[in-house]
C-alpha positions in Angstrom: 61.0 -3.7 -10.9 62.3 -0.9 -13.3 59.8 2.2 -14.2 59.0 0.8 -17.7 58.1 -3.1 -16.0 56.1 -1.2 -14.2 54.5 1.0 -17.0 54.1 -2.1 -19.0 52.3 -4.0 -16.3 49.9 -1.1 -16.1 49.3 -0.8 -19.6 48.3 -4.6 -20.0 45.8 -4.7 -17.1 44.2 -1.9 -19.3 44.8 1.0 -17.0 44.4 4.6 -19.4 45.7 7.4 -18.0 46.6 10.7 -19.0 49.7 11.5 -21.0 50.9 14.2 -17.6 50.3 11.0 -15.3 52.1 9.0 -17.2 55.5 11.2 -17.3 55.5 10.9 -13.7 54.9 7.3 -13.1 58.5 6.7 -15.2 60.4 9.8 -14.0 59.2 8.9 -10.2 59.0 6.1 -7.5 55.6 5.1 -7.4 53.9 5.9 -4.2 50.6 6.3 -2.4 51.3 10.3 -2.6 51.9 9.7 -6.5 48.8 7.7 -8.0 46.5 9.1 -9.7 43.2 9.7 -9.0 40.5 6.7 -8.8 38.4 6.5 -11.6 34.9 7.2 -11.2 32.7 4.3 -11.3 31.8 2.4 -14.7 28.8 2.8 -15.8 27.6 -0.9 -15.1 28.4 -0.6 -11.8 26.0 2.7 -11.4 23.3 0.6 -12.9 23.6 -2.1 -10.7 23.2 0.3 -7.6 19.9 1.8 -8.7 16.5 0.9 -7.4 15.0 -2.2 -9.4 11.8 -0.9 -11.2 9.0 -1.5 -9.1 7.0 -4.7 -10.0 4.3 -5.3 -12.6 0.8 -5.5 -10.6 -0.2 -8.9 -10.6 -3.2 -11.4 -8.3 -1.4 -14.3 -6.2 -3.0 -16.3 -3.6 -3.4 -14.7 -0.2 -5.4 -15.2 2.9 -8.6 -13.4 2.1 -11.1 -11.5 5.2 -14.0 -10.1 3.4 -17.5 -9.0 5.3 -19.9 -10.9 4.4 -23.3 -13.4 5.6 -23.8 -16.1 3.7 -22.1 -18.0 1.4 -18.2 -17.7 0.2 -15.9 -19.1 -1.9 -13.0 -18.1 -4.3 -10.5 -19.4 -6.1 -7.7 -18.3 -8.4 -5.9 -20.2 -11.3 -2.2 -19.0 -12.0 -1.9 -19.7 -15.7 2.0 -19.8 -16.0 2.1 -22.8 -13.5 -1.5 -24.0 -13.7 -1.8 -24.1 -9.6 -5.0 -23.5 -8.4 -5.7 -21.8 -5.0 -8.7 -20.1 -2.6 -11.3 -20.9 0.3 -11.0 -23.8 2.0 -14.6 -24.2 0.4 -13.2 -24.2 -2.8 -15.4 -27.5 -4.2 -18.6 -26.3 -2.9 -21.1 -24.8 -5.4 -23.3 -22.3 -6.1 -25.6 -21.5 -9.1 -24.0 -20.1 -12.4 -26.6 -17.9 -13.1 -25.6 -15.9 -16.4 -21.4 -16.7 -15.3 -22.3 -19.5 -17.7 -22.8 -17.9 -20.8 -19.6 -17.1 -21.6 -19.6 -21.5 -22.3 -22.3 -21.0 -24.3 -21.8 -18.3 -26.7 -18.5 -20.6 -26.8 -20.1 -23.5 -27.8 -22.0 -22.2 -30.3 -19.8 -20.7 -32.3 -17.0 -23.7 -32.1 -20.0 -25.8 -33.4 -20.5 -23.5 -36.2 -17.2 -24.5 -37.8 -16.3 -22.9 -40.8 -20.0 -21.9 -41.8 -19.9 -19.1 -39.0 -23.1 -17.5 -37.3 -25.0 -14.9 -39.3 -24.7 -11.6 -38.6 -28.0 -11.5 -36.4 -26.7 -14.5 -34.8 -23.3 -13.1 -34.3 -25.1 -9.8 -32.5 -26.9 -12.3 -30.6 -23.9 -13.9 -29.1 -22.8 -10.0 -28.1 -25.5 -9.0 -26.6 -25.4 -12.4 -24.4 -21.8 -11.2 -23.6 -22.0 -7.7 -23.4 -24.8 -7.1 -21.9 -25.9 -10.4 -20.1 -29.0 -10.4 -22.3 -31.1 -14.0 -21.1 -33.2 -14.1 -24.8 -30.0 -14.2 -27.2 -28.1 -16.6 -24.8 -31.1 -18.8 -24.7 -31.9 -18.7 -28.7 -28.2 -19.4 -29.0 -28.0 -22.3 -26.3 -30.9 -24.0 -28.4 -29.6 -23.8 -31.4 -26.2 -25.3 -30.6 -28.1 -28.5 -29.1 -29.9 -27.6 -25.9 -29.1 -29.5 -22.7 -25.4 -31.3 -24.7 -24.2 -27.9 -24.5 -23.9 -28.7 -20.8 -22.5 -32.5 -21.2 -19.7 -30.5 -23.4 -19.0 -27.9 -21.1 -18.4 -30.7 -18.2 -16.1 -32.8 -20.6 -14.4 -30.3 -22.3 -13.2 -28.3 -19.6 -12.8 -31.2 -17.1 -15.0 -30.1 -14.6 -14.4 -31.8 -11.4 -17.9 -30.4 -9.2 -20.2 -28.7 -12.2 -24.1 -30.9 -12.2 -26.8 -29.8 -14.5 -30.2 -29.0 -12.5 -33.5 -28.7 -14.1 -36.0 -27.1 -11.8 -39.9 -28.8 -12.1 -41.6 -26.7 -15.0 -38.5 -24.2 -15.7 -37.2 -24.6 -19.2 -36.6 -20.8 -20.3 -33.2 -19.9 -18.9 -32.8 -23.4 -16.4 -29.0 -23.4 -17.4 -28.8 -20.7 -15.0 -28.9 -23.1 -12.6 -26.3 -25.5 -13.0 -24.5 -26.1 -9.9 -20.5 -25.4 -10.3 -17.7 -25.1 -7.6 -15.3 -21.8 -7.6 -12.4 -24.4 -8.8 -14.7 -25.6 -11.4 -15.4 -21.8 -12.7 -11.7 -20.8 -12.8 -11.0 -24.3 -15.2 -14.0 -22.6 -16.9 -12.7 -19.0 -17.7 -8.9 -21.2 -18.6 -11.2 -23.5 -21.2 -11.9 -20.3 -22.9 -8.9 -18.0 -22.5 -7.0 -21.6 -24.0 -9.4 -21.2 -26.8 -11.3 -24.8 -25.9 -15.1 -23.3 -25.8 -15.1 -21.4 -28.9 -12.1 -22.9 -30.8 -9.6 -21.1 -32.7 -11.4 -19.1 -35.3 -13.5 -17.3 -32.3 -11.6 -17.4 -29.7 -10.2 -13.8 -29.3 -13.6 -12.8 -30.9 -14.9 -13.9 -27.4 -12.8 -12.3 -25.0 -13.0 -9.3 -26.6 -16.2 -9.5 -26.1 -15.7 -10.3 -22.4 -13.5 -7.3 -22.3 -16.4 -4.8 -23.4 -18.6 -6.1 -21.0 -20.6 -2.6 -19.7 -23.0 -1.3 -17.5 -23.1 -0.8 -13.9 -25.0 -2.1 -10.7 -27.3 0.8 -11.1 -30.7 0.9 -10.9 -30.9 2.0 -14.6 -28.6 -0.6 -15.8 -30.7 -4.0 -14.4 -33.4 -4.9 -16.7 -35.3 -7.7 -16.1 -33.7 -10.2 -18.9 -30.4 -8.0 -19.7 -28.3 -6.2 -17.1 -25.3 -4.1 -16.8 -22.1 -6.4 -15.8 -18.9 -4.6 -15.4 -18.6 -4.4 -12.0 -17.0 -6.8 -9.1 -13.5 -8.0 -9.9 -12.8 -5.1 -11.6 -12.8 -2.5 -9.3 -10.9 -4.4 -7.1 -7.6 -4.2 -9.4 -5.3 -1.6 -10.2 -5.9 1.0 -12.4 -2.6 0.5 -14.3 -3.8 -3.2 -14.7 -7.3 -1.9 -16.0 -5.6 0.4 -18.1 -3.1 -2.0 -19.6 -5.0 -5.6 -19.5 -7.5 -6.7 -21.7 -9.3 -8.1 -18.5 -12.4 -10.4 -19.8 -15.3 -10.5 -17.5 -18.3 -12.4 -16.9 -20.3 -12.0 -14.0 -23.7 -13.7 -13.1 -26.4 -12.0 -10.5 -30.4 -13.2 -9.6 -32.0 -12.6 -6.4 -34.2 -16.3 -6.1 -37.2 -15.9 -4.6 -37.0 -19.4 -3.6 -34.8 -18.9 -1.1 -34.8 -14.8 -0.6 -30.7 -14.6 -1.6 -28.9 -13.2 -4.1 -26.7 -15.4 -6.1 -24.3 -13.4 -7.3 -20.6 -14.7 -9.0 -18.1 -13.0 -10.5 -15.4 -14.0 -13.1 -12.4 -12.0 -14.6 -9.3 -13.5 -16.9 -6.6 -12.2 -17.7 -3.1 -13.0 -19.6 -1.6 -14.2 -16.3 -4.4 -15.5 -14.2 -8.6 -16.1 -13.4 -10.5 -15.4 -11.1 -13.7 -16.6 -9.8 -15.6 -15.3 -6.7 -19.4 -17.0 -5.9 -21.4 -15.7 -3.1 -25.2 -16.7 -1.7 -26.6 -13.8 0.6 -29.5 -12.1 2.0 -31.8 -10.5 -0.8 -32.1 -7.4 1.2 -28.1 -6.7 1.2 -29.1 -6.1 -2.9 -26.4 -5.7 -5.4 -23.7 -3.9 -4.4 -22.5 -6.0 -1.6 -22.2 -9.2 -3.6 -20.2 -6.6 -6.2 -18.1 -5.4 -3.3 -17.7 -8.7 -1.9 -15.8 -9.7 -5.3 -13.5 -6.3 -5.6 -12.5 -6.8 -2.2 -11.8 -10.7 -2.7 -9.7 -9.3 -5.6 -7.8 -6.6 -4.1 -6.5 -9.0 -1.0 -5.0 -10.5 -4.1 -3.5 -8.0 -5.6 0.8 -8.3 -5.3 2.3 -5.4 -5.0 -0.6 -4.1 -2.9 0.1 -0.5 -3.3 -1.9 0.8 -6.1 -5.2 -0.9 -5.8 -7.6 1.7 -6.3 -10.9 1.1 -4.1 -13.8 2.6 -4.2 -17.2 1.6 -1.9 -20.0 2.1 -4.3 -23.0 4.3 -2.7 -25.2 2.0 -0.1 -22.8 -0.9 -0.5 -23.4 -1.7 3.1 -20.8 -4.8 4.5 -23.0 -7.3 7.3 -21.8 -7.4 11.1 -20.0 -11.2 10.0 -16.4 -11.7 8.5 -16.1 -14.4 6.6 -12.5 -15.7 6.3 -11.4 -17.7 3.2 
């Protein structure tokens, strides 16, 4: 092949070179003594090489090990697939206790329709939300129908497990006691996140709401018909998820004399997923450990891992016996 076949080839495979490289490659044989220089890599090709930015926090099903005495179960909904996942106890139930009123501050304003609560009603449904207060959620679950509010909740949200139960002479706040599975409370937190309980004039009204849920486990916080809620799931995620999520929360806590336990559940939903955690344990294990039973069920579940930021709040003191889920 003469120099300038060669010099053609070169310039239609798109090779640019310099004009002093380009003298030689006609005037000269070419050689492995006379190429020119490799050129550095493209930029794509840099890109490629880097590290892959490190994944967006997220909850996925894992084996769970949590201390514990008493009851336990969990499960999680992933809402891009709609799988549902947790303890092998997954349909067995507990008491709501105030879990349920994120339904029926739901219900009550879907049934408002276009009239709309007034504004003290409106502040009533906060305060049922915000600060788990038992007097608005009952005025509110009266208004919208009483015991119905229940039948809805079980048809609308296809709950599989959830039983109403009226105990003899309680009629004040007895919708704390409705029976309902884990599985049952994850379809729950999904038939409001879809905008099912409150429909779609109130819908985001609600879980903002659920995201300003406040007050701690403290002493200070726990009134005897309100109490502080935001605890639980939420310390057992991420700060970069806290930080960056709307996370709605609703959790429910009463220590029954009738059987000396705390019933304590916890429910968080987010964008991507919801989570429900229910526990039954001894009354003197108090408050914190149901709340540090549920951010350690939710940190397990945390995907990547590294991150979670965990904290044991003061006298949250685990039992002897592991309960695996």
């Amino acid at each position: 092949m003469t120099p300038t076949v060669v010099l053609a080839a070169l310039v239609v495979a798109g090779v640019l070179m310099v004009p002093t490289a380009s003298a030689r490659l006609v005037g000269e044989a070419v050689s492995a003594d006379n190429l020119p220089a490799a050129a550095p890599a493209t930029t794509a090709a840099m890109v490629a090489e880097s590290p892959p930015p490190p994944a967006t926090p997220t909850l996925r099903a894992a084996p769970v090990s949590v201390s514990t005495d008493g009851f336990l179960s969990w499960a999680l909904l992933d809402r891009t697939t709609g799988e549902i996942d947790g303890s092998e106890n997954i349909t067995e139930t507990n008491s709501t206790e105030s879990m349920i009123k994120i339904w029926i501050v739901g219900d009550y304003l879907r049934e408002m329709g276009d009239q709309g609560p007034s504004a003290d009603e409106q502040q009533q449904a906060r305060l049922a939300i915000r600060d788990s207060d038992d007097d608005a959620a009952n005025r509110l679950y009266y208004a919208a129908g009483g015991d119905v509010v229940l039948d809805r909740m079980i048809k609308m949200c296809g709950l599989q497990q959830t039983r109403a139960v009226i105990p003899p002479g309680e009629r004040s706040i007895w919708w704390s006691y409705t029976q309902m599975s884990a599985r049952d409370a994850v379809l729950l937190g999904e038939c409001v996140k879809n905008g099912t309980a409150a429909g779609p004039r109130w819908t985001d009204w609600l879980l903002n709401e659920m995201a300003q849920v406040r007050g701690t486990t403290a002493e200070s916080d726990q009134q005897a018909r309100s109490g502080g809620g935001r605890w639980g799931i939420i310390d057992g995620l991420p700060q970069s998820m806290r930080d960056e999520e709307d996370i709605g929360l609703k959790n429910g806590w009463t220590m029954l004399w009738s059987d000396m336990s705390w019933h304590l559940n916890c429910l968080a939903v987010s964008d991507d997923w919801v989570l429900a955690v229910m526990t039954r344990y001894p009354g003197e294990y108090g408050l914190d450990h149901g709340a540090g039973v549920c951010r350690d069920v939710a940190s397990q579940l945390v995907t990547p891992h590294a991150g979670a930021s965990i904290q044991l709040p003061a006298g949250d003191a685990p039992a002897d016996v592991a309960a695996e889920s």
